[in-house]
N, C-alpha and C positions, 0 to 999 in steps of 0.2 A: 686749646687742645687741637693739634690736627687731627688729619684726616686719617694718619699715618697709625698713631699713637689709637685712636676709635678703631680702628681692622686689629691691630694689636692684642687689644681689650675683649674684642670679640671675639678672635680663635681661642686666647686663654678660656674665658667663661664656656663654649663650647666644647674643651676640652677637660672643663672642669664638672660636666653634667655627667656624665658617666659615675663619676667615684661618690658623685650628689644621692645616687639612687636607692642607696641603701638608706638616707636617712628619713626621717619624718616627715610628711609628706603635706601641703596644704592644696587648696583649690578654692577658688573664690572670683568675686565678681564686684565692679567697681564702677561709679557713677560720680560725675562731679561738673566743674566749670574750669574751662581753660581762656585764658586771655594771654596775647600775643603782644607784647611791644611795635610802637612804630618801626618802620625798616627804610633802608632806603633799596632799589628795586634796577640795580642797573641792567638798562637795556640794548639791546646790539642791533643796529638794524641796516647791518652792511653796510649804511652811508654814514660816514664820519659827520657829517651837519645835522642830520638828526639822531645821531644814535649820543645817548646821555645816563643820567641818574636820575629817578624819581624820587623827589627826596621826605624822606619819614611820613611814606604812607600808613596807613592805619590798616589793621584789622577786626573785624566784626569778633566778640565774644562769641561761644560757642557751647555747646554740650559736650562733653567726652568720655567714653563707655571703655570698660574692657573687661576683658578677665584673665586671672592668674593662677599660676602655679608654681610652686615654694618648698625645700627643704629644709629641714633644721639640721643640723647636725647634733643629735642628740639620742641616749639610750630608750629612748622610749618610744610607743608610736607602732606605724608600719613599715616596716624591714627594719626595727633598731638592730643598730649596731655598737660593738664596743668603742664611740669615737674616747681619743684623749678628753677630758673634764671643760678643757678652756674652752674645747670647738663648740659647746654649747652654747658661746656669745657670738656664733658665725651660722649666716644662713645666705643661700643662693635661690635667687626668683627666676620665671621670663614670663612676662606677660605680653599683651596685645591690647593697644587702644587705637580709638577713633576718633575722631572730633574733624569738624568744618573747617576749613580757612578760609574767610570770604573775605576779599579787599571791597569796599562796598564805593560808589560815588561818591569820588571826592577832588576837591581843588588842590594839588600839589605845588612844589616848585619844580623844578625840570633845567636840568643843564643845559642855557642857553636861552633860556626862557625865563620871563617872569613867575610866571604861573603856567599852570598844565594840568587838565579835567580826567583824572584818572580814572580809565572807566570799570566797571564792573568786571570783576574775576570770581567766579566762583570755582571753589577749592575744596581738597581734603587732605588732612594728614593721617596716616594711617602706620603705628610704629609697633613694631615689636625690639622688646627690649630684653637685657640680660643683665641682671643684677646681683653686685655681693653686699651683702648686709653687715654691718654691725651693730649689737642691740644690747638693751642691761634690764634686767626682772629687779620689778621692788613689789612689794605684798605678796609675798608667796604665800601659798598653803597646802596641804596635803592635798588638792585638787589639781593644784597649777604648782609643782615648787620651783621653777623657775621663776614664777612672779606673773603677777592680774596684768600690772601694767608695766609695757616696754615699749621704751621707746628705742628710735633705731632710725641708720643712717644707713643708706645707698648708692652703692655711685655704680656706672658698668655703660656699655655701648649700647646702641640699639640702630637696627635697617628701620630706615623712613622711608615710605611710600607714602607719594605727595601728588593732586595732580592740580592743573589752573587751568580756566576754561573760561578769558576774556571776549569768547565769540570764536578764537580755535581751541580744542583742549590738546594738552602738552601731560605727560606724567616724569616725573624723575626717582630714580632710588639713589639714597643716600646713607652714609652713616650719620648716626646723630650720637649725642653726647646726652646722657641719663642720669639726675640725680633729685635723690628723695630724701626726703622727712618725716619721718610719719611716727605714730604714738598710737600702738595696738594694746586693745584691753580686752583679757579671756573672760569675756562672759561666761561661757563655761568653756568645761573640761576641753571640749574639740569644738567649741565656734567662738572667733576673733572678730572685733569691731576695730578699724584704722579710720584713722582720721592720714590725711595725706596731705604734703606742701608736694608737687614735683617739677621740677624745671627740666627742658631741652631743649637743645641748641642744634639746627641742622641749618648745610647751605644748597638749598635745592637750586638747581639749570634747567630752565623748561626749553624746548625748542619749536615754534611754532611754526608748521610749518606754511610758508608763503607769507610768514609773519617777520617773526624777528625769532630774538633768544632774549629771556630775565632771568638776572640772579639775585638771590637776597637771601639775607643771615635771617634764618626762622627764630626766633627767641620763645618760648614760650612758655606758660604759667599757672599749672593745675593744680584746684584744692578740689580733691576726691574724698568718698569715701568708703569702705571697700568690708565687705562682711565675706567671712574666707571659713572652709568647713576645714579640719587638722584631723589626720587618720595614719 
């Protein structure tokens, strides 16, 4: 997906918060573990003889926090409104996470070089996201009749703020690419337990200055889990 198509994604869902606010409302908070695939890390260091590729650096697992807020499109709730019957399998989120990216000491390959001692970067990635949902209710009751347990798919954009700090620190902001899995069950009436799969893909540019410039394809890999209040 470009860059192009992520800005795209993102005025729609912005554009689509407003006509969201009539509907049911949630708020919740979210804790889990993210892991990042190796990347390769190209570098630019004004001189063509040493400027190259670091290649399938590693990253440090990490912690990742955030919290959300979510509408349903459905007759019930806070501000229900008369939506059409279908829009009750449609809902729109945007939340806010954090988690570390640290490249930690390591021996790489390096364009032109056998090997290459890549040193210490510490990092963060910090996203906010915008999400449209697709979900389906099975064990309904007069409590929940939409259903206890729904699972549900997410995909939608989100701005990444990122920074690296090898000995200078650099920040970049980015679009990133946002997609989820997750399997929410109403314990009760108005409080939701999610188990969460979620992937993003961002390509941050840092620019150091008196340094160089790195870029690299972020890949990333969150199992969350997220307990949300419904009003």
């Amino acid at each position: 997906m470009t860059k192009r198509t992520c800005v795209m994604l993102l005025v729609l869902a912005l554009a689509m918060a407003p006509a969201a606010a009539q509907a049911r409302m949630w708020v919740g908070v979210q804790l889990g573990g993210n892991m990042a695939s190796n990347t390769d890390i190209d570098i630019n260091t004004g001189v063509a003889a040493t400027s190259g590729t670091v290649q399938h650096a590693g990253i440090d697992t990490s912690v990742i926090a955030g919290v959300t807020i979510g509408y349903d499109f459905v007759r019930e709730g806070f501000g229900g409104y008369d939506y059409p019957d279908w829009m009750k399998y449609f809902s729109v989120a945007t939340d806010f996470t954090f988690n570390r990216f640290d490249f930690p000491n390591q021996w790489k390959g390096y364009t032109g070089f056998p090997g290459f001692a890549n040193p210490v970067s510490e990092g963060t990635m910090a996203c906010w996201s915008f999400l449209f949902m697709g979900k389906y209710g099975f064990f309904p009751d007069s409590e929940v009749p939409f259903g206890r347990l729904q699972p549900y798919l997410a995909v939608g954009p989100g701005i990444m703020f990122s920074t690296q700090n090898p000995g200078v620190s650099s920040s970049s902001v980015d679009i990133a690419l946002v997609t989820e899995f997750g399997i929410r069950y109403m314990a009760l009436k108005n409080v939701s337990l999610d188990t969460v799969f979620r992937y993003r893909w961002c390509q941050p540019s840092y620019n150091f200055v008196g340094f160089n410039t790195a870029e690299f394809d972020a890949h990333q890999f969150s199992f969350m889990i997220r307990a949300s209040y419904h009003f």
